[in-house]
C-alpha positions as CSV (number, residue, x, y, z in Angstrom):
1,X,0.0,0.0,0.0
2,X,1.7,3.4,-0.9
3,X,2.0,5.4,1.3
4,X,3.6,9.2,0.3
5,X,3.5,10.5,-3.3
6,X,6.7,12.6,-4.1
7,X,5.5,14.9,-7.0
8,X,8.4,17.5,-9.2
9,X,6.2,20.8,-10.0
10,X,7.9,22.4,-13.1
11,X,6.5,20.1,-16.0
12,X,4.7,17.6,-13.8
13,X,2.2,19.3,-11.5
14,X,2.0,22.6,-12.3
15,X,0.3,24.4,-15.4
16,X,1.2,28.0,-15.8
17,X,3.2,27.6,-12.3
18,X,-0.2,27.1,-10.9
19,X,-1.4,23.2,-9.7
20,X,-4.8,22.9,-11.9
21,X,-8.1,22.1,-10.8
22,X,-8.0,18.5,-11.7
23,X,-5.1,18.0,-10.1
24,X,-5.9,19.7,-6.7
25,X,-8.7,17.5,-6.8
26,X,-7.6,14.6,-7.4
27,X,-4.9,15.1,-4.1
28,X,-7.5,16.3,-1.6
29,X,-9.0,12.6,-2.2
30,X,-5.7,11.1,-0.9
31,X,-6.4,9.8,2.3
32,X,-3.2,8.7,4.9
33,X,-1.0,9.1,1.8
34,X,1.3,12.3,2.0
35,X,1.7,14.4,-0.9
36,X,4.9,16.0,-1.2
37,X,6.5,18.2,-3.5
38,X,9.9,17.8,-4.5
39,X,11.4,20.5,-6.5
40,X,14.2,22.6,-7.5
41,X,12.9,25.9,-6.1
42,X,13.1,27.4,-2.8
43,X,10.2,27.1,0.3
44,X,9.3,30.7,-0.3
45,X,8.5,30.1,-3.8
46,X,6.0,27.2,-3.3
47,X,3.9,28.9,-0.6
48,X,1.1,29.8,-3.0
49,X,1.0,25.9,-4.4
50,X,1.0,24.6,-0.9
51,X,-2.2,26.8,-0.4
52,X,-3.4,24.9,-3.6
53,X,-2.7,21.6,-2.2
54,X,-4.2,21.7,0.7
55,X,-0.8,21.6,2.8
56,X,0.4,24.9,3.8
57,X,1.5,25.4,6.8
58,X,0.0,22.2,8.0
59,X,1.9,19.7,10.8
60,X,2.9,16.6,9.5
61,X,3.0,18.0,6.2
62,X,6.8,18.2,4.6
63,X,8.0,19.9,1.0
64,X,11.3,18.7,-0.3
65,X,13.1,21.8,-1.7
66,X,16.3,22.8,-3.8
67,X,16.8,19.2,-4.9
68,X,16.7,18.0,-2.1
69,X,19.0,20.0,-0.2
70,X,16.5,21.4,1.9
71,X,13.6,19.1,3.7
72,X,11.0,21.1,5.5
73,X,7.9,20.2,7.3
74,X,4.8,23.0,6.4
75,X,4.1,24.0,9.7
76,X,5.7,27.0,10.6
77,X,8.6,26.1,7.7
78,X,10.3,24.4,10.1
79,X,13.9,22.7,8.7
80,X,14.7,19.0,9.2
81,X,17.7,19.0,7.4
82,X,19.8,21.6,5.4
83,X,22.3,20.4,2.6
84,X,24.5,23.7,1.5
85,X,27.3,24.9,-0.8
86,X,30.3,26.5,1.0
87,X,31.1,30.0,0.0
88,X,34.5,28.9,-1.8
89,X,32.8,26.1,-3.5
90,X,30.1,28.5,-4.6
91,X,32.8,31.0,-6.0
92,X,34.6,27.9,-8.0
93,X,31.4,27.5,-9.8
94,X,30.9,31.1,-10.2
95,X,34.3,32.1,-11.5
96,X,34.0,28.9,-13.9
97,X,30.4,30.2,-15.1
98,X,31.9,33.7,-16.5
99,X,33.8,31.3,-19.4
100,X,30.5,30.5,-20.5
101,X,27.0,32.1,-22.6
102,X,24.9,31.4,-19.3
103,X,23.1,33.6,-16.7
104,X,24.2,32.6,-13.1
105,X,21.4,31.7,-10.8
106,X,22.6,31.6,-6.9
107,X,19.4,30.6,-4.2
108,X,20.4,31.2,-0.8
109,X,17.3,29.8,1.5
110,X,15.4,32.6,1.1
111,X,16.1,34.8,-2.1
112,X,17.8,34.1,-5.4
113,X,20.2,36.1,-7.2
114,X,20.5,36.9,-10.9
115,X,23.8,37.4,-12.7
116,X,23.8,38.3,-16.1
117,X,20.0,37.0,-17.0
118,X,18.3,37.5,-19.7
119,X,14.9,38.8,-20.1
120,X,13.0,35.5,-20.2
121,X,14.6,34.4,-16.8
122,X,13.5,37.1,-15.1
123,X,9.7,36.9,-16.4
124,X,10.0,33.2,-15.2
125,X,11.3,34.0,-11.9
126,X,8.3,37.0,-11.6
127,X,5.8,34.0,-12.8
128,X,7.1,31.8,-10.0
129,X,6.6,35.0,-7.1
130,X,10.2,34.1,-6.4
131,X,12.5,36.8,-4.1
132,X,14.8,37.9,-6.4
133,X,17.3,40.5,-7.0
134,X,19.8,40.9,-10.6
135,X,22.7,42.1,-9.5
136,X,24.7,43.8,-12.2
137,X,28.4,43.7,-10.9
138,X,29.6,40.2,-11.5
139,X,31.0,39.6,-8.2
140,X,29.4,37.3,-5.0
141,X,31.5,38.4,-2.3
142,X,28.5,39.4,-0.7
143,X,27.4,36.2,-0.4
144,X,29.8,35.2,1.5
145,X,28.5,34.8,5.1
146,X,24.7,33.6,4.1
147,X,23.7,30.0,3.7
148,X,24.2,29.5,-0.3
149,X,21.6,26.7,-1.1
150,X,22.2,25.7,-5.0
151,X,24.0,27.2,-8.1
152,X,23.1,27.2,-11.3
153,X,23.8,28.1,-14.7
154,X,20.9,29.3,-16.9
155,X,20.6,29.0,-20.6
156,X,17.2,27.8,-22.2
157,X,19.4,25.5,-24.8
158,X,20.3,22.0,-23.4
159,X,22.7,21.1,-26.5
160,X,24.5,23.9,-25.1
161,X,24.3,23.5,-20.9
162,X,25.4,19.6,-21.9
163,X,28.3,21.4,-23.7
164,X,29.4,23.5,-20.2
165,X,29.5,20.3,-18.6
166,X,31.3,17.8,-20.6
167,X,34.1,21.1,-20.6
168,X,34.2,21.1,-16.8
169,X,37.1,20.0,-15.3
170,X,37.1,16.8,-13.6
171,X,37.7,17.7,-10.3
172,X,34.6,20.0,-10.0
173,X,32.6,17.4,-11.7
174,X,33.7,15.1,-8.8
175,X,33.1,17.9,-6.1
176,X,28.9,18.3,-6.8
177,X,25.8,16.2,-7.4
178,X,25.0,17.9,-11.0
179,X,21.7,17.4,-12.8
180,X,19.4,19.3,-14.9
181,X,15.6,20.8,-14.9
182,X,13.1,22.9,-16.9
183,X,15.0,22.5,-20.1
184,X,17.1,25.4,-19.5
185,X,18.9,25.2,-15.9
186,X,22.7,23.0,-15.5
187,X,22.3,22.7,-11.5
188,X,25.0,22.1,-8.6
189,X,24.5,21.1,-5.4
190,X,26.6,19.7,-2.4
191,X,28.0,15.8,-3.7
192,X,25.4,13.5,-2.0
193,X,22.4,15.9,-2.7
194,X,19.5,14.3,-4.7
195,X,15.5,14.1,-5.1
196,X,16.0,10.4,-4.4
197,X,18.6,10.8,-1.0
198,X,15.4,13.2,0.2
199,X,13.0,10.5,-0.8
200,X,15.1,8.3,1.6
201,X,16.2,10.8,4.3
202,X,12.3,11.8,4.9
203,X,10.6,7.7,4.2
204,X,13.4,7.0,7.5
205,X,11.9,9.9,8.8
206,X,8.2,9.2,8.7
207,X,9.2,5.4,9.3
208,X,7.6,4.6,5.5
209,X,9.4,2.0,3.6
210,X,10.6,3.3,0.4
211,X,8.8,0.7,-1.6
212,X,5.3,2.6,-0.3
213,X,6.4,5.4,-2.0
214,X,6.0,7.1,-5.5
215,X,7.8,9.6,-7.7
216,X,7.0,11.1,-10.5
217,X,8.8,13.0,-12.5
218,X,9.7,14.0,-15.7
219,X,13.6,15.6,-15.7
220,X,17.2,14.8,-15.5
221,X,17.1,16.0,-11.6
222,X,14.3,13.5,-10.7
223,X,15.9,10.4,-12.1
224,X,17.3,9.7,-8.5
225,X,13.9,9.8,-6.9
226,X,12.3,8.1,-10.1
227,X,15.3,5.1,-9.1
228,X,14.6,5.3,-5.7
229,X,10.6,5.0,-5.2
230,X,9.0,2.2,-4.8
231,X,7.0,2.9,-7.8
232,X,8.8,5.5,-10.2
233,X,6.8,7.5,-12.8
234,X,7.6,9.8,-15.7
235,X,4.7,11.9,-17.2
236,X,4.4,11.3,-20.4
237,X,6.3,14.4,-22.0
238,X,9.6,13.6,-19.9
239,X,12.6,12.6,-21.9
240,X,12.9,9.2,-23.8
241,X,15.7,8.0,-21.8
242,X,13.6,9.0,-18.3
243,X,11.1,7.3,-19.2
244,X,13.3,4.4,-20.3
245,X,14.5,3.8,-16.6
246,X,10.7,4.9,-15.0
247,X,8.1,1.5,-13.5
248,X,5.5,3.5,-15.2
249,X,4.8,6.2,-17.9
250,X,1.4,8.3,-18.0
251,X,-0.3,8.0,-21.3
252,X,-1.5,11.8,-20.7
253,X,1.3,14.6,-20.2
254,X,1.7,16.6,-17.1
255,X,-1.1,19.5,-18.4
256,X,-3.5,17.1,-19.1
257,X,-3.4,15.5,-15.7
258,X,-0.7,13.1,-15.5
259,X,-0.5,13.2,-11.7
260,X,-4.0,12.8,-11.4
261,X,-3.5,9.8,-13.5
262,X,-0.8,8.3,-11.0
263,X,-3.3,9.4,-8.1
264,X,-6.5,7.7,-9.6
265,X,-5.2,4.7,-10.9
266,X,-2.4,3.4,-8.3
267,X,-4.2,4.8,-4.9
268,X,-8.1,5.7,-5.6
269,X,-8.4,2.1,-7.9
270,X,-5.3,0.4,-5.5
271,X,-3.8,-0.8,-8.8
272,X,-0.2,-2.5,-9.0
């Protein structure tokens, strides 16, 4: 019996960064099954979808964030567990990124920081209510005593993001967990950082085994989760080779109700 649902938002349960009717419905008819997102953005940005949900600022109710480098239960955003970049780790990245065509994205827990962006990134971070600032001097010393979450470099062109990091140099490929999301972000976090080590960290937590959980998905950075759940699900626009590795694919795409799908079929009708 599955117990806990770990949902990605960007391309899986959100339409227009909003969680659509259909799908709010369907997860207010979960009962004793937790519904958690699991996403690349930070807790302040998801307030609004928790409302939607049904989970804001609700006990016992817990939002994986920054790909899993932040776990948080609802109630009061309280923090079980923090995974962060150092400052000088932050600054290899960094000083690395100005080699390359890419904006530079850096989320400290509660505000994100634009360096050389271009227009369409900062619509999409007004679309997604995030607290953000573009700085225009290309320097992050000021960073240096707050608690640095993620980095990312930012180009809307995967050929080219897949580029950046075959050019890398080894030892900062061996230094962070690296993934990708949204079709346009080439993420770093702390080595050991996943969806699918939160999916673990939190099913210890709650005392759930991992095979009574599902994941779905549809991105490079939910692969781990996707691997990890007991049941691991790709909506059906996700990538060929995601869905390749995933127990299930939805035969309708994340805005026509993919997680809705999952919900109805595999908890509301108990299949297998």
């Amino acid at each position: 019996m599955y117990q806990m649902i770990l949902s990605d938002l960007d391309e899986t349960l959100l339409v227009n960064h909003h969680v659509p009717k259909f799908n709010q419905e369907a997860i207010r008819q979960l009962k004793d099954v937790k519904f958690v997102p699991a996403t690349g953005r930070s807790f302040s940005m998801i307030e609004d979808i928790l409302k939607e949900i049904g989970t804001a600022n609700q006990a016992h109710e817990y939002s994986i964030c920054f790909n899993g480098g932040l776990i948080v239960e609802n109630q009061n955003a309280q923090i079980l567990s923090f995974q962060g970049l150092a400052f000088d780790q932050a600054k290899q990245l960094f000083d690395l990124g100005e080699n390359y065509n890419v904006c530079i994205m850096i989320f400290t827990l509660n505000h994100c920081y634009l360096f050389k962006p271009d227009p369409t990134e900062i619509a999409r971070k007004k679309a997604q209510k995030a607290a953000f600032t573009v700085i225009d001097d290309y320097h992050m010393d000021f960073l240096k005593n707050e608690k640095i979450a993620k980095l990312l470099y930012v180009k809307p062109d995967m050929d080219y993001l897949k580029s950046v990091e075959q050019d890398l140099p080894e030892d900062i490929k061996k230094q962070f967990s690296i993934s990708y999301s949204s079709y346009r972000y080439l993420e770093f976090n702390p080595l050991g950082v996943s969806k699918g080590a939160a999916l673990k960290w939190l099913a210890d937590y709650l005392h759930i085994d991992k095979q009574n959980v599902i994941a779905i998905g549809d991105n490079y950075n939910d692969v781990s989760m996707i691997q990890e759940a007991g049941l691991g699900v790709c909506v059906a626009g996700g990538a060929q080779d995601i869905q390749a590795i995933s127990d299930y694919v939805t035969t309708v795409d994340y805005d026509q109700g993919a997680v809705k799908e999952v919900i109805e079929k595999f908890i509301l009708k108990g299949e297998k």
